[in-house]
C-alpha positions in Angstrom: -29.8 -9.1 -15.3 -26.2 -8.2 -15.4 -23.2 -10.9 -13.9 -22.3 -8.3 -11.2 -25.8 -7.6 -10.6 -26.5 -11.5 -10.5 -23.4 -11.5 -8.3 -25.3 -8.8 -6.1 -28.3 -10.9 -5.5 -26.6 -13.6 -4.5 -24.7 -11.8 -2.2 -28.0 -10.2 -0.5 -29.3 -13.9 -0.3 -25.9 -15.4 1.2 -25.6 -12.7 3.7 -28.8 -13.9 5.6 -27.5 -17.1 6.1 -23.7 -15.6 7.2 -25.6 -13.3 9.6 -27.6 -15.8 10.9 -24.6 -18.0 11.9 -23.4 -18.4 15.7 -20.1 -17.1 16.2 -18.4 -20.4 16.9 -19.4 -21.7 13.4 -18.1 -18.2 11.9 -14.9 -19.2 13.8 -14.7 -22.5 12.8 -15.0 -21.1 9.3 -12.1 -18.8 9.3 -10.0 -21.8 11.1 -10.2 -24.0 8.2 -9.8 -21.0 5.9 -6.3 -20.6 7.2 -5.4 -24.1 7.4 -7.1 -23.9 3.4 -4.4 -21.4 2.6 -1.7 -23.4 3.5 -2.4 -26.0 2.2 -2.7 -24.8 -1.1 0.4 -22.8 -1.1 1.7 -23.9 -4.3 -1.2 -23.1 -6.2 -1.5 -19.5 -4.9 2.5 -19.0 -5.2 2.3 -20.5 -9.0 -0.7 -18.0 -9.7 0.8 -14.8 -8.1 4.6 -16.0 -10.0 2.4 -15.6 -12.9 0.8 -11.7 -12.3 4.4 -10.6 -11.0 5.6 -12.0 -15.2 3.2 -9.7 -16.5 2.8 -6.4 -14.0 4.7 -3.9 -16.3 5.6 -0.3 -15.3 5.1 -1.1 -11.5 7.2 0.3 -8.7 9.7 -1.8 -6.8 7.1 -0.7 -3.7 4.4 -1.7 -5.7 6.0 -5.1 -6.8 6.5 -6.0 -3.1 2.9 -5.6 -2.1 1.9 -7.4 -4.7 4.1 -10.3 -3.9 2.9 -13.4 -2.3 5.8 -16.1 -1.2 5.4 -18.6 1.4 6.3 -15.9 4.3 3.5 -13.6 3.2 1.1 -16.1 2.8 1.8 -17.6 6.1 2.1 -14.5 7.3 -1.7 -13.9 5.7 -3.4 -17.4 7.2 -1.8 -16.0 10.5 -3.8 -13.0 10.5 -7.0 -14.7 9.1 -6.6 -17.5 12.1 -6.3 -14.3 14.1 -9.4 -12.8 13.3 -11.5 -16.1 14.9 -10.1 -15.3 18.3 -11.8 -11.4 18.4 -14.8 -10.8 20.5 -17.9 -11.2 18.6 -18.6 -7.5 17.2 -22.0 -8.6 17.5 -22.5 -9.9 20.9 -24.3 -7.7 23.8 -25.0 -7.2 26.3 -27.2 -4.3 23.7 -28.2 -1.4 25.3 -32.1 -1.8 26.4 -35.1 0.7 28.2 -38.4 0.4 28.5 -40.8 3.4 27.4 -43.7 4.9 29.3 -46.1 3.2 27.7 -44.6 -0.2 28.7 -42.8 -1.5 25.4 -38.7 -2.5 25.4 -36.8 -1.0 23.6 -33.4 -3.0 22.4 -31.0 -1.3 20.2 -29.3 -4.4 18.9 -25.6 -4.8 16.7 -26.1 -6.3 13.5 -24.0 -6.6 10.2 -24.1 -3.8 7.5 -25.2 -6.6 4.8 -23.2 -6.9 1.6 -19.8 -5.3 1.2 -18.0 -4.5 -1.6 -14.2 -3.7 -1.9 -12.3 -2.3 -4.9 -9.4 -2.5 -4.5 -5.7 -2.1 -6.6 -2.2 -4.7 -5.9 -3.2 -6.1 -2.5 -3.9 -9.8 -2.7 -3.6 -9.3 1.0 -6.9 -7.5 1.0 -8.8 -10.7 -0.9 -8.3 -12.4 2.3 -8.5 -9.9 5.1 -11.9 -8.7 3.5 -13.3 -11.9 3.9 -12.0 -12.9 7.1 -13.4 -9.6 8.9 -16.8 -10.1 6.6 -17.9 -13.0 7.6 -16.6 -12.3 11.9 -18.9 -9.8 11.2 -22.0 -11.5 9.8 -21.7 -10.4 6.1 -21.2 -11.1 2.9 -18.8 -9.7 0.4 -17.7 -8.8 -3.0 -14.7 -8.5 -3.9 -13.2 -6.5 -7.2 -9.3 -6.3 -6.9 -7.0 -4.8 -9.7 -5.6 -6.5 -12.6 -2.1 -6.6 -11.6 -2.9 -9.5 -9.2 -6.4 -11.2 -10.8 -4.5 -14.8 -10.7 -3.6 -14.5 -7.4 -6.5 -13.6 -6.3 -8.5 -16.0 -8.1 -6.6 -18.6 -6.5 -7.5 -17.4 -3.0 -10.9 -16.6 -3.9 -11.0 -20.2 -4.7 -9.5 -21.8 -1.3 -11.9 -19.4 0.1 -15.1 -20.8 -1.3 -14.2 -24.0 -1.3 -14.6 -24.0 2.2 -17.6 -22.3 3.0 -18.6 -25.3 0.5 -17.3 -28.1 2.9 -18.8 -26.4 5.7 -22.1 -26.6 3.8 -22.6 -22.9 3.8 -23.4 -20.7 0.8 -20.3 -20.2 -1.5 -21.8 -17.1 -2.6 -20.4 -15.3 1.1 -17.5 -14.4 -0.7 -17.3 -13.6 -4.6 -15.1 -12.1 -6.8 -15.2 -10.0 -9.9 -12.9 -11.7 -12.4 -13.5 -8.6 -14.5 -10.8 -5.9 -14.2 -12.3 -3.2 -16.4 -13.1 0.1 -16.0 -16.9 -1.3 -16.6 -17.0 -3.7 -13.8 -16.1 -0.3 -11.5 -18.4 1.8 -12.8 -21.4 -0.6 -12.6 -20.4 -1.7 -8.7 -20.3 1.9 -7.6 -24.4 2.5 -8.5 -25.1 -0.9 -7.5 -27.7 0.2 -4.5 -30.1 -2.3 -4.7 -27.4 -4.5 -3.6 -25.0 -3.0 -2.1 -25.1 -1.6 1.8 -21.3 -0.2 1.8 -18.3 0.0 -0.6 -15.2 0.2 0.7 -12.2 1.4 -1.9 -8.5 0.7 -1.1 -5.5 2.4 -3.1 -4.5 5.6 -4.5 -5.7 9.0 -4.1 -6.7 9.6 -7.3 -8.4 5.8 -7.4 -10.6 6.9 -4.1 -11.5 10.4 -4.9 -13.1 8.6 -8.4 -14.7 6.0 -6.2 -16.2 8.5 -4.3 -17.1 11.2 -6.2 -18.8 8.3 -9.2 -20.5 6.2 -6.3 -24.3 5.8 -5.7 -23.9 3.0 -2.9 -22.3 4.3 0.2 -19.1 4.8 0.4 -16.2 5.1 3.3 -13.7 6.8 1.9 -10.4 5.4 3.0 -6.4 5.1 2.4 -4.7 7.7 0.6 -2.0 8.9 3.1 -0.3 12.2 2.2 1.3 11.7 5.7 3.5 14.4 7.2 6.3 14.5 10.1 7.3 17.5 11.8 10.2 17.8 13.9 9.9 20.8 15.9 12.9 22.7 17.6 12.8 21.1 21.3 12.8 17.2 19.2 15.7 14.7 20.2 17.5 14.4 17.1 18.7 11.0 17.1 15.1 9.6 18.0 13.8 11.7 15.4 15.9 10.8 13.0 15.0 6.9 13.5 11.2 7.3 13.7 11.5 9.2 10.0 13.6 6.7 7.8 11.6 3.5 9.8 7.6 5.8 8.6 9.2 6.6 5.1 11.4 3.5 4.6 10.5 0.6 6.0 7.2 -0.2 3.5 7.2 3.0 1.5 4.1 2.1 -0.9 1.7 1.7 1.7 -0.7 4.7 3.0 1.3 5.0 6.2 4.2 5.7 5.3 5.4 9.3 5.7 5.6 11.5 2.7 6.4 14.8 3.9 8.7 16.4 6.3 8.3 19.3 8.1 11.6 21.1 10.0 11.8 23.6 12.6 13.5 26.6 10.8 15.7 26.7 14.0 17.4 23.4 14.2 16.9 22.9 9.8 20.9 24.3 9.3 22.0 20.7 11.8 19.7 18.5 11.5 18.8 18.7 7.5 21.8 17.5 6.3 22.0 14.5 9.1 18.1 13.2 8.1 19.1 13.4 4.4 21.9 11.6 5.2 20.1 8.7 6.7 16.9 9.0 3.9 19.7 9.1 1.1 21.5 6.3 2.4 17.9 3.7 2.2 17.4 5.3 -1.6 15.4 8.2 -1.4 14.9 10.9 -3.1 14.8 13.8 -1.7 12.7 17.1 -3.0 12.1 20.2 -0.9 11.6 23.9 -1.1 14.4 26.8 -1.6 15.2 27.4 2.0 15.8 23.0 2.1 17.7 22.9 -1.3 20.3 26.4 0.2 20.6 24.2 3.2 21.8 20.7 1.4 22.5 20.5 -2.3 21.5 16.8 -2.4 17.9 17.9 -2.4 15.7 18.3 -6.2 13.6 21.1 -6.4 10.0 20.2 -5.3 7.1 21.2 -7.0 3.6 22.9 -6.5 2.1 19.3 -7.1 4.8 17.5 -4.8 3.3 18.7 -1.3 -0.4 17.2 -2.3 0.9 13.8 -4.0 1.1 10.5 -2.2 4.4 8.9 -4.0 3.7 5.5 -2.6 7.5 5.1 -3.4 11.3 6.4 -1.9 10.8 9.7 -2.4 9.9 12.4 0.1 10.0 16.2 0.0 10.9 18.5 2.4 9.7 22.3 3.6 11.5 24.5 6.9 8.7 25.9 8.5 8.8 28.7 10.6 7.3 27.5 14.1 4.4 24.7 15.0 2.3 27.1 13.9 2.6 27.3 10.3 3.3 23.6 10.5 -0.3 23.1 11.6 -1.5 25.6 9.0 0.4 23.6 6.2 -0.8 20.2 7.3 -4.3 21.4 7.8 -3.7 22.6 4.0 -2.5 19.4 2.3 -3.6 16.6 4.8 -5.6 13.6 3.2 -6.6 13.3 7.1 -4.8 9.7 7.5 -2.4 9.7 9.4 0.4 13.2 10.9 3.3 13.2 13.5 4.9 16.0 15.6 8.5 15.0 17.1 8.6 17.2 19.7 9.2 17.5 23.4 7.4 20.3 24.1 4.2 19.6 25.8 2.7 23.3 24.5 3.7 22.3 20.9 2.8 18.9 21.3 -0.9 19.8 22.2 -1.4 22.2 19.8 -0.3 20.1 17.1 -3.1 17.0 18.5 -5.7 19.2 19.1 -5.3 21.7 15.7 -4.6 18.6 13.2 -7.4 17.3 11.3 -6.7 13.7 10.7 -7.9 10.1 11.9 -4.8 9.7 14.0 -2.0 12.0 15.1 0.7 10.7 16.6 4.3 12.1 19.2 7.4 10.8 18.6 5.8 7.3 17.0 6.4 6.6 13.5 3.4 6.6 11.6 3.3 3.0 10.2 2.0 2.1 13.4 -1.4 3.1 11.8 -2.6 -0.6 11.1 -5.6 -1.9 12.4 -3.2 -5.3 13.6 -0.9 -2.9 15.5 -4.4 -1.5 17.0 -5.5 -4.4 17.9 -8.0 -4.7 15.7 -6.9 -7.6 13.8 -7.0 -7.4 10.4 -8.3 -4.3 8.9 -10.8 -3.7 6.4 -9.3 -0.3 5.5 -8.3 3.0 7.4 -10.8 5.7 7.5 -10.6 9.4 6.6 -13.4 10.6 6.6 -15.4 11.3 9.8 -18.6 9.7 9.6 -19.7 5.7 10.8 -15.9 4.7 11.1 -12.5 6.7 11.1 -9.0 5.5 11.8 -7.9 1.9 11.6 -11.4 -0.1 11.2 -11.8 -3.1 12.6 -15.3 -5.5 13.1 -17.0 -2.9 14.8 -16.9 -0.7 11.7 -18.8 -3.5 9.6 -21.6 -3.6 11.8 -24.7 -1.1 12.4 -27.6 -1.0 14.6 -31.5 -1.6 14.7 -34.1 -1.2 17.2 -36.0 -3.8 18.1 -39.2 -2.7 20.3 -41.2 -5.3 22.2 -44.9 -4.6 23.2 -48.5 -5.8 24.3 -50.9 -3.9 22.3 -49.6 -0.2 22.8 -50.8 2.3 20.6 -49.8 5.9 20.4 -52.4 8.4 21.8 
């Protein structure tokens, strides 16, 4: 037996006892969790100081999410404290009938089992995953990237630690200190083990997740996210809600990477959104039409309308009417997360009802898309795919059913 499948059996062993567990003892759990955290802020700072000396080549984005300083990790325990006061995703009242022959039925909430996460530069995610698997009765195993292994090791730690002290199985939550390739491949046919697998970071990290994977997978995160502003949009609004989706956390799956004008309005209000973009740092690409209009714009490439930057840049495309919008988000979606700023209710319905992605939004910048702005609490991931769980995913996405029949001798004639 293999450590990670020795890992996996231990998980399948822990997560009877975590679904077992009344939901004021899973509470309790995540409340000294929190209080664990925060405690042992110096460690954790110390170990993340240490993966921010050696991440080379990374992003200025990409440095900031990996960061951990005593706001973010109070701002972490905060949503992990948070998490305890949700409704129990597996509470009833559970749907119930009785069938002819006299037996109950009782389809009953339960958790999935084991989850896994891979996942890149989120120590974040180490704790959220953890918080929302065990509200929800699982285990999980965790497998974050390399760039932030010492942090997360440290939190892993706090972590386990207290499910110790609380006399519970340490083996709830685990992570895989191995950042190969390796460790990847092996967790993605690990079956026997593993009920879900739930991979968080770039495009090109999922669609190898998913397309390599045996266990099952929900395929989550990568957010080629478009804007349009049609004709009848307020400006100034518009303007706002596009530098706050592409600017204010640009390496994270919400944030706006495309933008779409109304060929009508793209002479005015072109050069006054580039402007504003240009003044935060980005860099601006679009297509022939954009670069005649404003000079400040790059030329944009085939690959620049299907690429998730993660990063301040943003390209730009005039577009005929809300038509051919639709058409060319339909074309290059990754289904996360597209806007229309728009007044016009015919445009405006079009654009919801035509767009295929987990949430569309009017006149609302797109980083809203957060399962803590939901009110979900912390998210395990956003969905984009259309099967068990889509959008922002809260508990209820960790959870599944079974049927539980009652009876007195019946037999089936």
């Amino acid at each position: 037996m293999t450590v990670l499948e020795q890992m996996g059996a231990q998980a399948k062993a822990a997560s009877q006892q975590i679904a077992a567990l009344s939901d004021d003892l899973r509470n309790d759990v995540l409340k000294a969790m929190a209080v664990a955290l925060q405690d042992n802020e110096e460690a954790i700072i110390e170990a993340n100081q240490a993966d921010l000396a050696h991440a080379e080549g990374l992003s200025a984005p990409m440095r900031n999410r990996l960061t951990v300083d005593s706001a973010v990790l109070q701002g972490i325990a905060t949503s992990l404290a948070a998490v305890a006061t949700l409704p129990d995703p597996l509470a009833g009242p559970y749907e119930s009938w009785e069938h002819q022959s006299g037996f109950e039925i009782v389809k009953k909430i339960v958790p999935l089992g084991v989850v896994a996460m891979v996942y890149e530069a989120r120590p974040n995610v180490t704790v959220d995953a953890a918080a929302l698997s065990i509200k929800s009765g699982n285990a999980v195993i965790l497998r974050g990237g390399k760039e932030a292994i010492r942090t997360n090791v440290a939190l892993a730690i706090v972590l386990r630690t207290v499910l110790e002290l609380k006399g519970l199985n340490p083996n709830i939550v685990q992570l895989i200190e191995d950042t190969s390739h390796e460790s990847v491949n092996e967790l993605l046919g690990m079956r026997k083990y593993v009920d879900v697998l739930i991979p968080r970071g770039s495009r090109g990290f999922i669609d190898f997740v998913v397309k390599n994977a045996s266990v099952p997978v929900i395929e989550t995160g990568a957010g080629n996210t478009h804007i349009f502003v049609d004709d009848s949009a307020k400006q100034k609004e518009a303007i706002q809600v596009i530098v706050n989706a592409k600017t204010s956390k640009p390496a994270v799956c919400n944030s706006a990477e495309k933008l779409l004008i109304h060929e009508a309005i793209a002479a005015d209000f072109l050069p006054a959104v580039a402007s504003a973009l240009i003044e935060k740092g980005v860099e601006l690409r679009g297509d022939q039409i954009a670069q005649s209009i404003d000079s400040r714009i790059n030329k944009a490439s085939d690959e620049d309308w299907d690429t998730e930057y993660n990063d301040l840049i943003m390209a730009i495309k005039i577009v005929r009417n809300v038509d051919q919008a639709i058409d060319w988000v339909n074309e290059h979606t990754t289904h996360h997360s597209e806007t229309i700023l728009s007044e016009n209710k015919e445009h405006v319905a079009d654009f919801m009802n035509q767009v295929d992605a987990a949430v569309v939004y009017q006149n609302v910048s797109s980083r809203f898309t957060d399962g803590f702005e939901f009110g979900f609490g912390a998210e395990i991931g956003i969905s984009t795919q259309k099967l068990h769980a889509r959008g922002p995913m809260g508990l209820p996405a960790l959870t599944t059913i079974k049927y539980e029949v009652f009876g007195d001798g019946q037999v089936r004639q």
